[in-house]
N, C-alpha and C positions, 0 to 999 in steps of 0.2 A: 725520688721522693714524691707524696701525693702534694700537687699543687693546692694551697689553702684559701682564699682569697671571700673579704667581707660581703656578700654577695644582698644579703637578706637587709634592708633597715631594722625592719622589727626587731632583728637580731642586734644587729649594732647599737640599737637604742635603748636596749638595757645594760649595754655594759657598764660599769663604775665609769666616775668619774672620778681621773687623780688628774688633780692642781699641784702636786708634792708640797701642801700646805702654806702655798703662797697667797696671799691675799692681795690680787689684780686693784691698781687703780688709776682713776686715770681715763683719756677714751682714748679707746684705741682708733689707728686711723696709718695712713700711708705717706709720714712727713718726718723732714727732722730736724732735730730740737733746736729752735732760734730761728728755724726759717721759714716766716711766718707766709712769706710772699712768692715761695716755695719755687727759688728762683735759682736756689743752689748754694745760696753763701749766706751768710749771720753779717750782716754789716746794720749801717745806722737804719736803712728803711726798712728793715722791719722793726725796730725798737721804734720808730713814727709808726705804722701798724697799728702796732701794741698802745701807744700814746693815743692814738686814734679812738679806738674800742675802748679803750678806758674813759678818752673825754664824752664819748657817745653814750655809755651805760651810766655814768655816774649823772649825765642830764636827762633821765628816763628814758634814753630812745633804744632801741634795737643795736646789737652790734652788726659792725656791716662786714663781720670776718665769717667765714665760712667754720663748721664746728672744727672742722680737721685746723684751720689755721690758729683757730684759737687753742688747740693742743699744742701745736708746735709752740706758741707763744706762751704757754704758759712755762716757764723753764722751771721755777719753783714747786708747779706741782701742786699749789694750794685750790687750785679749779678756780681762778679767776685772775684776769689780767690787770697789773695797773703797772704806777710808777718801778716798784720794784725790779719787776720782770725784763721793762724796757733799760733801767738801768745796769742790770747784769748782762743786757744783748750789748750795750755799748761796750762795758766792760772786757767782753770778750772780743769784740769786735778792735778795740783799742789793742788788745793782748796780741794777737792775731797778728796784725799788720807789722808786729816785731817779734814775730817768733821765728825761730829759726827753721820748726819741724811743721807741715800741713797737720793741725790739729784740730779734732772734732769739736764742738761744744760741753761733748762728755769728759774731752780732756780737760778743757778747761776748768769745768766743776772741779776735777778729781786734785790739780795741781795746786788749785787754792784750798784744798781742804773742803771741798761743797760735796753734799749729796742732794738726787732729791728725796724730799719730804714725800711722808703721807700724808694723805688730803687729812682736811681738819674733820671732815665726818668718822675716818675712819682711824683717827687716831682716838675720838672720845669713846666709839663704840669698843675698842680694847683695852679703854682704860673705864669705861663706864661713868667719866665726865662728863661734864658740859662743856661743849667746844669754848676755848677761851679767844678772846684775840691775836692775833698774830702778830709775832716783828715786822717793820718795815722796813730794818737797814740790809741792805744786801749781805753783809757776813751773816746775819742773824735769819735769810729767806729762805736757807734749806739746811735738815739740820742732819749728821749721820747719820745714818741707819744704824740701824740695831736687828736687823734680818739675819740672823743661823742659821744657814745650810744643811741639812743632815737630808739622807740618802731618803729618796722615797720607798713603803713597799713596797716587794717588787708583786705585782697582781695583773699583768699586763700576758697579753695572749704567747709572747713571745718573750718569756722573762731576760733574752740576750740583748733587749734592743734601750733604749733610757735616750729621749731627744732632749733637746733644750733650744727654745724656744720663744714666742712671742706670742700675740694675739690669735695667730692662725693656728698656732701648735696648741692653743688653748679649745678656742673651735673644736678641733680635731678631737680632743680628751672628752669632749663632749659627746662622739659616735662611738670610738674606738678607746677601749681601756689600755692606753699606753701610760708607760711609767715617766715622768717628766719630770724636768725645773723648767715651768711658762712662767708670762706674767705680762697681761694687756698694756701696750705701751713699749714692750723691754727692746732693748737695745744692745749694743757691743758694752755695756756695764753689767749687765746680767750675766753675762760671759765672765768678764773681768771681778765682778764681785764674789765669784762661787770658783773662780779659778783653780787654786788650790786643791779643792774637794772633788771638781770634775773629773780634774787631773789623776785622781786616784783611783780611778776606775780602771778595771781591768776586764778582760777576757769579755766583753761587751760591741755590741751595734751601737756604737752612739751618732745619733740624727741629726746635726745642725741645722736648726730652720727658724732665722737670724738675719736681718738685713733689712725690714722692710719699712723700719722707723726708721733709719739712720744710712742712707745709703753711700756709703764712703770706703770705698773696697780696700783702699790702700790703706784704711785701718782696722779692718778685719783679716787682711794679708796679714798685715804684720806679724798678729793676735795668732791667728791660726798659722802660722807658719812657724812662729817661736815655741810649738806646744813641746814639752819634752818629750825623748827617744820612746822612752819607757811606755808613756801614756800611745804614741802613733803605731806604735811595735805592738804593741799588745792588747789592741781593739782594733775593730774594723770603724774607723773614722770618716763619717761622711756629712758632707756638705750638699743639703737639697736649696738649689736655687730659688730664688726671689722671685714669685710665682705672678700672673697676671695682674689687674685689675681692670675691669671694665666703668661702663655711663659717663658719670662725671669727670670721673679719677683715668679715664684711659688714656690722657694725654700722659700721665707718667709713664708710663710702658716704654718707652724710649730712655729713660732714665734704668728702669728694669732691667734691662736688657744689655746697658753698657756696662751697668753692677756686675751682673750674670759672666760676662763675656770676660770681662779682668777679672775673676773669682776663677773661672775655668784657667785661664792661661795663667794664674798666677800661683796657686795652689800647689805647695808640698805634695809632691809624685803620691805621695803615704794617704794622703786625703781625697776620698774620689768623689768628684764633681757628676751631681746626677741632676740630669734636665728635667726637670718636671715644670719648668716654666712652656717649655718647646710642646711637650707631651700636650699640656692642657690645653695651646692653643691648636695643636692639631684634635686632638678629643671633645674640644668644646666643652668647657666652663659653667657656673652658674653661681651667682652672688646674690645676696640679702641688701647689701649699702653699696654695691661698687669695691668695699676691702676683704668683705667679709666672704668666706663660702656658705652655698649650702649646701647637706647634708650630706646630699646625694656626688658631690664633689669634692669634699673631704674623704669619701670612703674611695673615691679613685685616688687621691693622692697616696693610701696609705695603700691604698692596691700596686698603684706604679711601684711605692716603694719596694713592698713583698716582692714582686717581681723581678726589680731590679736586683736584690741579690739573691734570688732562690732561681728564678726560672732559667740560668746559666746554669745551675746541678742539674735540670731534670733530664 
């Protein structure tokens, strides 16, 4: 077959953009959720953090969190941190120390009935309100979604391939007209919430590229390993690794990197693990914030991928 591969920007840069009609919110960034101190665990000090930045902004002064920490700290999702927030990180953190199972953040949402909310800006502009007040009590700080899944059109260069994704897989829709479910911020919930739906795809390349809010392998083992026969048998199922970061953010790479390495060795034989973390650092990278790529390294990423399953036919 004729090798294809994104070569020209000018060309990339006009293709569509599909979001599969999700509306991103939130800042995307490389942390996750509860762990404001980004030390690997949701216990009391980051809910002090949280109590922190709250007493700071509430006396006119600057907060002293980094933007990526005050993402992670906002667990509600309302774009700002206060009592609330800190009192559902204990919460979980209380939950936690008596569980039986190693459980994310995201489970704990899920077990007590929580989702997150949409920000208060973009809840008014779909209802063409004026943003009202918020609850304070923790049952009342995030409320369920109301998000419908339905299949995107398919308009993408390669109608066999459908990723699902995060802020990066978002990035990417913005060079390359791939067919998706992204959404800045997503996590192993994005996965869990469309479940069902993904599940039904058939005779497809579906991309996984997933992990970089939330880096907890032994909960996306689980996820990806329970998927049914029907869905692994009859799609080519792939898992793209949890790609670099550089500046600020490159102390996580080591964090990256042990994700990557238990995702590889843990992975359903059916699911094939493709290194495009290894690839970029031999290739050499280029980012916008330290999370983000640019343009010109998004179109390698979806280069490596083309090539990883084409260029063994040619």
């Amino acid at each position: 077959m004729t090798r294809k591969t994104l070569m020209s920007l000018t060309a990339a840069a006009v293709l569509a953009v599909n979001t599969a009609g999700l509306t991103a919110h939130g800042e995307a960034g490389l942390f996750m959720i509860g762990d404001v101190n980004c030390d690997g665990l949701v216990d009391s000090l980051d809910a002090s953090c949280v109590l922190d930045a709250y007493a700071s902004v509430s006396s006119g002064h600057e907060s002293p969190l980094y933007s990526y920490e005050e993402s992670a700290g906002d667990v509600n999702g309302d774009g700002k941190l206060d009592a609330t927030d800190a009192s559902m990180i204990l919460s979980y953190y209380a939950w936690a120390l008596v569980s039986d199972e190693k459980a994310i953040f995201s489970d704990f949402l899920e077990q007590n009935g929580l989702e997150q909310r949409k920000t208060v800006g973009e809840t008014a502009q779909n209802t063409g309100e004026a943003p009202q007040s918020q609850p304070t009590e923790v049952q009342q700080a995030v409320e369920a979604s109301d998000f419908e899944y339905t299949l995107p059109r398919i308009d993408s260069e390669y109608e066999e391939w459908f990723w699902v994704g995060d802020s990066r897989t978002v990035g990417l829709s913005r060079y390359v007209a791939i067919d998706n479910v992204a959404k800045v911020g997503a996590g192993i919930g994005l996965f869990r919430n469309n479940y069902d739906q993904i599940c039904q795809i058939r005779n497809k390349t579906v991309i996984i590229n997933l992990g970089v809010n939330d880096l907890d392998s032994g909960a996306y083992l689980r996820l990806y390993n329970s998927l049914p026969d029907e869905f692994l048998d009859n799609n080519k199922v792939i898992f793209l690794s949890v790609n670099p970061c550089d500046c600020g953010y490159s102390y996580l790479n080591s964090r990256i990197e042990a994700f990557n390495n238990a995702m590889r060795d843990g992975l359903d034989s059916r699911i094939t693990f493709l290194d495009s973390y290894t690839y970029l650092m031999w290739n050499g990278y280029g980012t916008t914030d330290g999370l983000h790529y640019t343009s010109n390294t998004y179109i390698d990423i979806y280069n490596f991928v083309y090539d990883s399953i084409f260029l063994p036919e040619e």
